[in-house]
Every structure is written in structure tokens, then in C-alpha cells.
C-alpha positions as CSV (number, residue, x, y, z in Angstrom):
1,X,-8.0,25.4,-16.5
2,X,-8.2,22.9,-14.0
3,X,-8.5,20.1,-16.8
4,X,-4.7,20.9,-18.0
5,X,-2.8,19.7,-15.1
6,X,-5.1,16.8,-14.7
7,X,-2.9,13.7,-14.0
8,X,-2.9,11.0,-15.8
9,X,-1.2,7.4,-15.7
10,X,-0.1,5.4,-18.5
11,X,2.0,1.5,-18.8
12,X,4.6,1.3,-21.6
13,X,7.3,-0.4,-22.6
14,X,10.5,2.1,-23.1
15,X,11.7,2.5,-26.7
16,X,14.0,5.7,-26.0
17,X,14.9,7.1,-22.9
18,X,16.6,10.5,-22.5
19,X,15.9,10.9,-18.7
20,X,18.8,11.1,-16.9
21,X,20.6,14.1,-19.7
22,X,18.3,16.3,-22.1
23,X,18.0,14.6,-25.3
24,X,19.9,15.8,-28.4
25,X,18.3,15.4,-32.0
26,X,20.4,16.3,-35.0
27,X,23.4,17.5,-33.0
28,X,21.1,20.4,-31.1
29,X,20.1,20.2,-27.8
30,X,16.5,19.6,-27.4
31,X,16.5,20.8,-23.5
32,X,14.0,18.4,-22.9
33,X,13.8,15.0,-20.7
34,X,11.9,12.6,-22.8
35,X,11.0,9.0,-22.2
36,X,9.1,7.1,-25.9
37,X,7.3,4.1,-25.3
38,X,5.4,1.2,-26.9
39,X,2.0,1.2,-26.1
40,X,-0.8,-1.6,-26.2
41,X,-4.1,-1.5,-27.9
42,X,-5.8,-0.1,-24.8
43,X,-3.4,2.3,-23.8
44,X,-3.6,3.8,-27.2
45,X,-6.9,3.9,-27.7
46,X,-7.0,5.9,-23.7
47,X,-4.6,8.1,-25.3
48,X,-6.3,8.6,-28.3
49,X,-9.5,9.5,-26.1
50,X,-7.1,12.2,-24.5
51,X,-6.8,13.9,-28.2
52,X,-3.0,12.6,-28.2
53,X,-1.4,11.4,-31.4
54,X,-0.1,8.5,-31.6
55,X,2.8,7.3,-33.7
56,X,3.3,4.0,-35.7
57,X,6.9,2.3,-35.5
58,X,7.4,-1.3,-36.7
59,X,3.3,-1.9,-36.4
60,X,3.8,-0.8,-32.8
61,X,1.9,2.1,-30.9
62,X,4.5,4.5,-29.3
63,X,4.2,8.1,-27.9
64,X,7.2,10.3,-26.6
65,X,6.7,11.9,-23.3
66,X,8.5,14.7,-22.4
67,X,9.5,17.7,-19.6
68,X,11.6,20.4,-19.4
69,X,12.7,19.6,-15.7
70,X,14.1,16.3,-14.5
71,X,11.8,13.6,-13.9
72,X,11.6,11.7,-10.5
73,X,12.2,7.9,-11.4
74,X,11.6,5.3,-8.9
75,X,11.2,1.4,-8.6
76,X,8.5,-0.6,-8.0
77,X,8.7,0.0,-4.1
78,X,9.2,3.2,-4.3
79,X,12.5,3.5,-3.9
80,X,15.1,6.0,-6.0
81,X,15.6,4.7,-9.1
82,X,19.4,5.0,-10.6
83,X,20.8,4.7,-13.8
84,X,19.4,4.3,-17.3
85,X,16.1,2.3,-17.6
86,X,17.2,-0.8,-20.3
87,X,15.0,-1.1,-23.8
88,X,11.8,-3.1,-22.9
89,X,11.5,-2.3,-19.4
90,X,8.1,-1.8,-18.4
91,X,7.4,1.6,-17.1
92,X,4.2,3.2,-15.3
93,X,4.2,6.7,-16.0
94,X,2.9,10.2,-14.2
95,X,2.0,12.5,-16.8
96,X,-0.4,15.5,-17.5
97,X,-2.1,16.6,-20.9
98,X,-2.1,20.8,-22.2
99,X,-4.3,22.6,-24.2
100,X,-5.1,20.7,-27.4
101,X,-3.2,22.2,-30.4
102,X,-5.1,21.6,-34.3
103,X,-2.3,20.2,-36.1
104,X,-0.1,18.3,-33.2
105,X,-3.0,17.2,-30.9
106,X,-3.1,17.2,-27.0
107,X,0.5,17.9,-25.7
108,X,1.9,15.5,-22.9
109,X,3.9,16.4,-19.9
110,X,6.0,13.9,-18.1
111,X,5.8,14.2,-14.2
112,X,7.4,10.7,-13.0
113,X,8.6,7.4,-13.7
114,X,7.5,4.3,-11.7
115,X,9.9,1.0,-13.6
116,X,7.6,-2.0,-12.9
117,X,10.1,-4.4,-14.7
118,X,13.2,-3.9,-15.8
119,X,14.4,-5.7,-19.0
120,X,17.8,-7.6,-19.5
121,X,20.6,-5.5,-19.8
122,X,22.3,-6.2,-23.1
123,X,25.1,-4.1,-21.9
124,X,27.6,-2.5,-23.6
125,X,25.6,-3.6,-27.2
126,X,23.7,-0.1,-27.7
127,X,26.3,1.8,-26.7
128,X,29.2,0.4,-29.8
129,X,26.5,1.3,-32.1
């Protein structure tokens, strides 16, 4: 239908970003690209709206996003972005909905990634842990 590759836009602040190598969870490969990110109120609730779920982490909004294929990443001026996007950064993201499911709500497909702002670096820190 043509509702299912309807595309949408959303504004988040990254939690966990898996975009540049498929993400692993519990020592499998998952094979997917996946970007999770704190959400405001409004952006929520527009999620919400879409039949998404939303998940609660520290009283904070967040929703993964995820594809199967890499996902084109650029700057603010539209320019190729490289390397990993920092915790915090603000991100503006491409992304379409599938067919509702009863128990796990809408699914959501990540298309792109625009960074608006990138946060600090605290390099090297993450990566001891």
C-alpha cells in the first residue's frame, strides 16, 4: 500500500548508534543498522500517532530505528557524513513506517541520517568501557 513507504521525518538526540557496522546483541549478529534516540514530548506523541511504541529509559522517550541496508548519513549541508555520530548529537532522521503488527506496533525503517549538531566528543571514554 502506498501508506507503507510513506516517509516520514523525525529529530532525536542519539543514545545508540550502530550505523556504520550491523549491530551485535548478545554476541549474535543482528544484520541490522540501527540508530536509538531520545525523543521529546512532541516527537513521541507524532510517533505514538504513527501506532509506534515507544520505550522509557531514565524518564526519557527513545525509539530504535533500524534497516537492513546501510544508511546514507550526511551533515547539516549536505555533505557526506564520516565516522561515528557522538552520544547527544542531534540527528534528523528519514524513515518509513510498515504494516502495524498487534503486539509490537507500527515497524520503523531507517532511510537516512541528516546530523544537525554534533555533541562533544568524549573520546576514547566509551570505548575503555
Amino acid at each position: 500500500a502506498a501508506s507503507d513507504v510513506y516517509k516520514r521525518q523525525a529529530e532525536m538526540k542519539v543514545a545508540f548508534s550502530n550505523l556504520r557496522e550491523t549491530e551485535t546483541y548478545q554476541g549474535q549478529d543482528t544484520g541490522r543498522f540501527t540508530l536509538t534516540g531520545t525523543l521529546d514530548d512532541a516527537t513521541a506523541e507524532m510517533l505514538s500517532a504513527q501506532g509506534v511504541k515507544i520505550k522509557e529509559y531514565e524518564n526519557m522517550a527513545q525509539r530504535k530505528f533500524a534497516s537492513k541496508f546501510p544508511v546514507k548519513i550526511i551533515d547539516a549541508n549536505d555533505n557526506p557524513f564520516t565516522g561515528d555520530i557522538p552520544r547527544g548529537s542531534t540527528v534528523r532522521i528519514s524513515y518509513k513506517t510498515g504494516p502495524a503488527h498487534p503486539v509490537h506496533g507500527t515497524p520503523t525503517y531507517l532511510n537516512a541520517v541528516r546530523v544537525l549538531e554534533l555533541a562533544e566528543d568524549a573520546s576514547g571514554i566509551d570505548a575503555e568501557l
